[in-house]
Structure formats: C-alpha cells, structure tokens
C-alpha positions in Angstrom: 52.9 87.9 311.1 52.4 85.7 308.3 52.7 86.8 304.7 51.8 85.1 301.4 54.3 86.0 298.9 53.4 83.6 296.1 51.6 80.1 296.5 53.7 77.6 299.0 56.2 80.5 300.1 55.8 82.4 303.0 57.5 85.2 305.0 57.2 85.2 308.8 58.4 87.9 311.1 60.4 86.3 314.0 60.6 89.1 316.9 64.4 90.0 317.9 64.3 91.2 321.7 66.4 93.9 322.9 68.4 93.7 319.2 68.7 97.2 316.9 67.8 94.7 314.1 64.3 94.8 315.8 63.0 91.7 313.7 64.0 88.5 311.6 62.6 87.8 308.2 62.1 84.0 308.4 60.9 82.6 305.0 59.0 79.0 304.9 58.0 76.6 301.8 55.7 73.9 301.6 55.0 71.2 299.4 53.1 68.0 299.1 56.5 66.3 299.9 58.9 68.0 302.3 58.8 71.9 303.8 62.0 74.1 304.0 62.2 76.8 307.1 65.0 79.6 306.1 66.4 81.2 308.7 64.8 81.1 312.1 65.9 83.6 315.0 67.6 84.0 317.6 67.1 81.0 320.1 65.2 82.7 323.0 61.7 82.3 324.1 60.1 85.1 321.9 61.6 83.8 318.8 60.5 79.9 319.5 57.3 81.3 320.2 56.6 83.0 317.1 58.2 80.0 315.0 56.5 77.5 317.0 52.7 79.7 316.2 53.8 79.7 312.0 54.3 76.1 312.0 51.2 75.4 313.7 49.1 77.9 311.5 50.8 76.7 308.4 50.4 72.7 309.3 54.1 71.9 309.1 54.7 68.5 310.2 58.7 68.9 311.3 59.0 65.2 310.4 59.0 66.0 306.9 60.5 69.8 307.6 64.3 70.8 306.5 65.9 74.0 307.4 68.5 76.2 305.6 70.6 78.6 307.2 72.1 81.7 304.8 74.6 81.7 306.9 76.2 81.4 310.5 75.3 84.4 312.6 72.8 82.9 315.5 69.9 85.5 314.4 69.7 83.0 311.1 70.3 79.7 313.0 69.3 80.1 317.0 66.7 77.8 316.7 67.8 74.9 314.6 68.2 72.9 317.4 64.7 73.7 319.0 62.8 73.4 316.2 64.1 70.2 314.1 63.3 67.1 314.2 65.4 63.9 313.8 64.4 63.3 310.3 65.2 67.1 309.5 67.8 68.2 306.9 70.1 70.9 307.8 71.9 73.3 305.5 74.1 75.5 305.5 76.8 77.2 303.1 79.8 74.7 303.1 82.4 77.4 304.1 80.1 78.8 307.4 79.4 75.7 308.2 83.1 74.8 308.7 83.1 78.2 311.1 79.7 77.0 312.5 81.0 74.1 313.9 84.3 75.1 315.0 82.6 78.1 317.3 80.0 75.1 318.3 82.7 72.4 319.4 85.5 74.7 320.5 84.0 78.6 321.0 86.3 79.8 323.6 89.3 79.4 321.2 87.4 81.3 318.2 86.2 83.8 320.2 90.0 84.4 321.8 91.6 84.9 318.7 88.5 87.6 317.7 89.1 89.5 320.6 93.3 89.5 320.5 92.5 91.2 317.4 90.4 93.9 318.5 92.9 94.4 321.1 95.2 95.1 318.8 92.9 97.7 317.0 93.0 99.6 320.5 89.8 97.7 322.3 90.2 98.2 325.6 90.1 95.2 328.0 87.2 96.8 330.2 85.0 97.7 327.4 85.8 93.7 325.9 84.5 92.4 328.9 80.9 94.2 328.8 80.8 93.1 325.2 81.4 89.2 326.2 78.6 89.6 328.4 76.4 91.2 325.9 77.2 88.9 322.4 74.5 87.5 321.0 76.3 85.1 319.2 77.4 83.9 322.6 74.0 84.1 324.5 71.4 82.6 321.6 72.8 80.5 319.6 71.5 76.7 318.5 72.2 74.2 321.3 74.5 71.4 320.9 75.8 70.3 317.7 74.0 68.4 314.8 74.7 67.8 311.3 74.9 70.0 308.6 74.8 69.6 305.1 77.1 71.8 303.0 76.0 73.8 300.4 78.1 74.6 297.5 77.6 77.8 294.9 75.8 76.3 292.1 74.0 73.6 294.2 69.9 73.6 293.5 67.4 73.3 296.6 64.0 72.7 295.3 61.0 72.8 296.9 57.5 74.0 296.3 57.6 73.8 292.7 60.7 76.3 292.7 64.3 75.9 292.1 66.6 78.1 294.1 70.4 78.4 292.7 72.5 78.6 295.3 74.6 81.6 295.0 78.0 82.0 297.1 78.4 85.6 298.7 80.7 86.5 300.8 81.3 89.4 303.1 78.8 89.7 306.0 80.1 86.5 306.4 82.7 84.2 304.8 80.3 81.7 303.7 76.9 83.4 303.4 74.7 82.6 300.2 71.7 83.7 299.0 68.9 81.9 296.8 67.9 82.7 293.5 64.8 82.0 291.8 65.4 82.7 287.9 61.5 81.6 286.7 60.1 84.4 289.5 63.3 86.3 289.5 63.5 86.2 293.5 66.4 86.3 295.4 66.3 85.4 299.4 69.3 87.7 300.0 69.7 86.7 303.6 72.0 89.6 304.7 73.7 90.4 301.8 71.1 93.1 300.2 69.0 95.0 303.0 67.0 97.6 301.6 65.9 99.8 305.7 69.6 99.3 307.3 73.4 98.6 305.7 75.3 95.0 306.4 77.7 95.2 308.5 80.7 94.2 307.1 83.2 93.2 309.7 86.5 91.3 310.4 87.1 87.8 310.7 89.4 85.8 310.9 88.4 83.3 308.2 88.6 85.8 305.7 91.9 88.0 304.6 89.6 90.9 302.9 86.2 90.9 304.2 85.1 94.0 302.8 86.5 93.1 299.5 84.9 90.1 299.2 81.5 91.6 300.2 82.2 94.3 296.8 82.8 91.2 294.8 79.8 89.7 295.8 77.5 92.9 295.4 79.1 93.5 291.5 78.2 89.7 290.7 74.9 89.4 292.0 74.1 93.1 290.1 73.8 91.1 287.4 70.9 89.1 288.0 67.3 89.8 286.9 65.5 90.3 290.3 62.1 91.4 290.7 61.8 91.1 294.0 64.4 90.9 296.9 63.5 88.7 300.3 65.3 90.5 302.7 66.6 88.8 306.3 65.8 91.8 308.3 63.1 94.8 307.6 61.6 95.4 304.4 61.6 94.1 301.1 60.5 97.3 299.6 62.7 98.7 296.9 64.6 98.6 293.6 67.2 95.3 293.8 69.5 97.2 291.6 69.2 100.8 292.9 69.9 99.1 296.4 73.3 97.6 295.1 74.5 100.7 293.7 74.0 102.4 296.9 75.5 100.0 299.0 78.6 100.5 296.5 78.6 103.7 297.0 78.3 103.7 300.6 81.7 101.8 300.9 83.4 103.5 298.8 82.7 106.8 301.5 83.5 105.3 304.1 86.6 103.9 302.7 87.1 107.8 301.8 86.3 109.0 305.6 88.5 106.4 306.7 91.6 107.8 304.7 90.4 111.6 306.0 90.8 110.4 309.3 94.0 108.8 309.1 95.2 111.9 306.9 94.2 114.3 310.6 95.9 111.7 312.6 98.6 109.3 311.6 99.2 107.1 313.7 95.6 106.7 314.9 94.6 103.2 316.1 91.6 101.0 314.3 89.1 102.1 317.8 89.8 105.3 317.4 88.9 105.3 314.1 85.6 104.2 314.7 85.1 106.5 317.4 85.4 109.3 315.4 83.3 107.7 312.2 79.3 108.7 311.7 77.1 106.0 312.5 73.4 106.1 311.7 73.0 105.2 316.0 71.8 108.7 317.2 74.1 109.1 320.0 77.6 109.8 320.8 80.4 107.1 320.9 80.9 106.9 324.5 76.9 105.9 325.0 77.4 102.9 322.5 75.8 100.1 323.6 78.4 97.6 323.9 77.4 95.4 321.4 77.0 98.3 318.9 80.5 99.3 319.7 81.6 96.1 318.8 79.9 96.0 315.3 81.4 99.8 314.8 84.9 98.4 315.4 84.2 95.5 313.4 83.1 97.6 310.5 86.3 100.3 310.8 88.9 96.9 310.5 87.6 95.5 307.6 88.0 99.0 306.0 91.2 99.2 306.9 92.2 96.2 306.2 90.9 96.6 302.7 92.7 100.1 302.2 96.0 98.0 303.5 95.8 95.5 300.7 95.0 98.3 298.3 98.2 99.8 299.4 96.8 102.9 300.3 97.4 102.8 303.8 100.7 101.1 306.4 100.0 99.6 309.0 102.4 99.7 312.1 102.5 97.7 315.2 103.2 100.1 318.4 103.4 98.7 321.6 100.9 95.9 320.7 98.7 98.3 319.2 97.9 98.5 315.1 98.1 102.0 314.4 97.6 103.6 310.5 99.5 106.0 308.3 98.6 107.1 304.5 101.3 105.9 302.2 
C-alpha cells in the first residue's frame, strides 16, 4: 500500500512475516534531485518485494536514492543492502551506527555478552537456545557491511522541499532519532512514539539506564508542536501529546508492578519477574513464543535496572543469578 501524505512524501506498508509487529511503516521522498527511503524491513523475500513494487510505482531511480535508518534494529535496516545502489547514501544515527557495525563485523561476541546477561536475570540455557534460533535480528538483517554516515542530533536532512531536524532519542535503542519537520509540524518517530502497540524498552549493553533514557527522550520531544506523528509500525492515528503522556504513565505502572512483585517475593530473579508481569499477549507465560519471551525479559531488566539506580531496589548476586530486594 502506497499512501500520499503531502506532495513528494509517501508512506509505504512493508509486510513483516510471522512478526507480532505485523507490518513496517516505510516512509519515501522524492525530489527533482535525490530520493530518501526511511526505514525498509526486514530483509526477507516479502519485504523486498513490497519495496522493490513502491520503487517501481513511484519511479525511483536508486542511482540517485539515499536511505536513512531511525535506528539499528533489522526491521528498520534489513534491506539496505538489497536495495542500494553504489552511489546510495546511507544514514544512520552516529551512536547505532557504532552498535550497527560492531554486531555486523563481530556478532557472535555482541550477542554473547547479551545473552550472559539474561542468564544472569534467570534465563534458562534451554529456553536461550530456542530464542537464538528464533532472533530476528539474527535471521534478517542487511547483508555484508557498507558505509554509513553518522547522524548527529541537530544535523538537517533535506529533501523534497522539507527540512527534517534531526532529533536524538534514546531508549528503544541507544542511538535511535526521529525527524522533525517544524514548517508541517511532522515528526517520523521511528519507534519512539507508536500510537496501536507500546516500545519496548529493553536492556543493552550500550546503555547504563535504558528505560531512563527513553523517559528523557519522551519529556523533550513533548515539547514540540506536532500535528501529525509518522509512526514505524501501525497507525498514525492519534493525539502526539496524549500519546506521550500515556506512555509516561504506562512506565511509571509498570515500574510500580515491578516494586509489588519484588515486595511478595524478595529475592525473586529478573525472569521471574517477567513471568509473573501482564503483557498485552493473550496467553500464559509458559506459551510465549520464544522471541516474545525474550522482549518480556528485556522489558522487566530495564525496569529494574532503572528502579536500581533510583535506589529503590538492591540488587544481589546469588549463585550467578541477579536476584532483587526493596530497600
């Protein structure tokens, strides 16, 4: 599906196989000079397909096509590499794009200090060795390595007859930025603001308070005029402010569940946390997909950790295992 937002920008829905997210919000510009793809999909089949029909249909010559990722998860980049030609621009925030790289050159040894961690937050080995079958970050990302252009908060990308500020906005990921449009008051909000589903907000490594960066982010962008919000995933449908608010206040209960749950058990472990939290995924923990149970563990570390640097909770190291007590 192709839709006409305003004159030379475009939104095209890039199918997501087998993936909760159901679909990518791909958003393309065109100009008498040079076109800009953001975000592309996954790279499988389906996804290149769908690409492949919007650049025919809209007359892109990828000679004289860039592409901007809002940041590094393979959903938003996949297809970089199909697509892109060898007089195509890449971008990408400078911070993700550092992380980008290093999973691209040397993945095993990123994804081995991601999963020591979640062993420590009570993963068990079995269930980590489903997941690493599953990961779509392993299976569909770009192939090979090409180079990427850093973007820096502040920087301007024009194209189209807009200027996009880029805006630095961490917390889905260290490095992911959205675009901002001040003469239309349009932000492309890659996955920072969804409107249908929440972010997840998980751990890495890259980042000593994930979740606490992802609040800063949210209160500076609440600030800005926005008329309309271009999602990366679902609909665009809603109020930009109303949105933020509730994402606030959606952290800030699960932040309180969290403490509940250590309150009833001290001593708990990070997985068992997130066993026993409410997910929007209408079944029970033990008929998690794999790769949902991932995201849910994910989620439940970067609350603790955040609770941990607020002080509110200790955490203890017991036979290898992070468990959590209330202070």
């Amino acid at each position: 599906m192709i839709q006409s937002i305003l004159p030379h920008l475009y939104r095209i829905e890039i199918p997501l196989p087998n993936s909760p997210l159901k679909t990518l919000n791909s958003y393309i510009m065109t100009s008498n000079d040079r076109h800009l793809i953001v975000d592309t999909g996954f790279n499988m089949p389906e996804c290149l397909e769908t690409m492949r029909n919007a650049i025919e249909i809209l007359g892109l010559d990828m000679t004289k096509t860039d592409i901007l990722a809002t940041h590094l998860h393979a959903d938003h980049n996949g297809l970089i590499s199909q697509i892109m030609s060898e007089t195509s621009d890449v971008y990408m925030g400078r911070i993700d794009r550092e992380i980008f790289l290093r999973i691209m050159t040397d993945g095993d040894t990123y994804w081995q200090v991601a999963e020591a961690r979640y062993e420590q937050e009570g993963y068990p080995s079995e269930e980590m060795a489903q997941t690493r079958l599953w990961n779509p970050a392993r299976k569909f990302v770009s192939s090979g390595v090409f180079e990427i252009t850093a973007l820096d908060d502040g920087d301007v990308v024009r194209c189209g007859g807009l200027q996009w500020q880029v805006m630095l906005t961490p917390g889905h990921t260290p490095g992911h930025i959205c675009l901002y449009e001040p003469h239309h008051r349009i932000l492309i909000a890659g996955d920072h603001v969804l409107f249908d589903i929440t972010p997840n907000i998980t751990w890495w490594h890259d980042s000593r308070d994930a979740l606490g960066d992802y609040l800063t982010s949210l209160e500076r962008i609440s600030t800005l005029k926005v008329a309309l919000t271009l999602t990366g995933h679902r609909g665009n449908e809603g109020n930009f402010h109303e949105r933020v608010k509730a994402l606030q206040r959606h952290h800030a209960d699960r932040l309180q569940d969290v403490l509940e749950l250590v309150k009833e058990q001290p001593g708990i472990s990070g997985y068992e946390i997130a066993s026993k939290m409410t997910w929007s995924i209408r079944s029970n923990w033990t008929d998690f997909p794999p790769g949902q149970r991932w995201f849910a563990v994910g989620e439940a570390i970067s609350h603790l950790d955040h609770l941990v640097l607020l002080r509110k909770l200790q955490r203890h190291h017991v036979n290898g295992i992070h468990t959590y007590r209330c202070r």
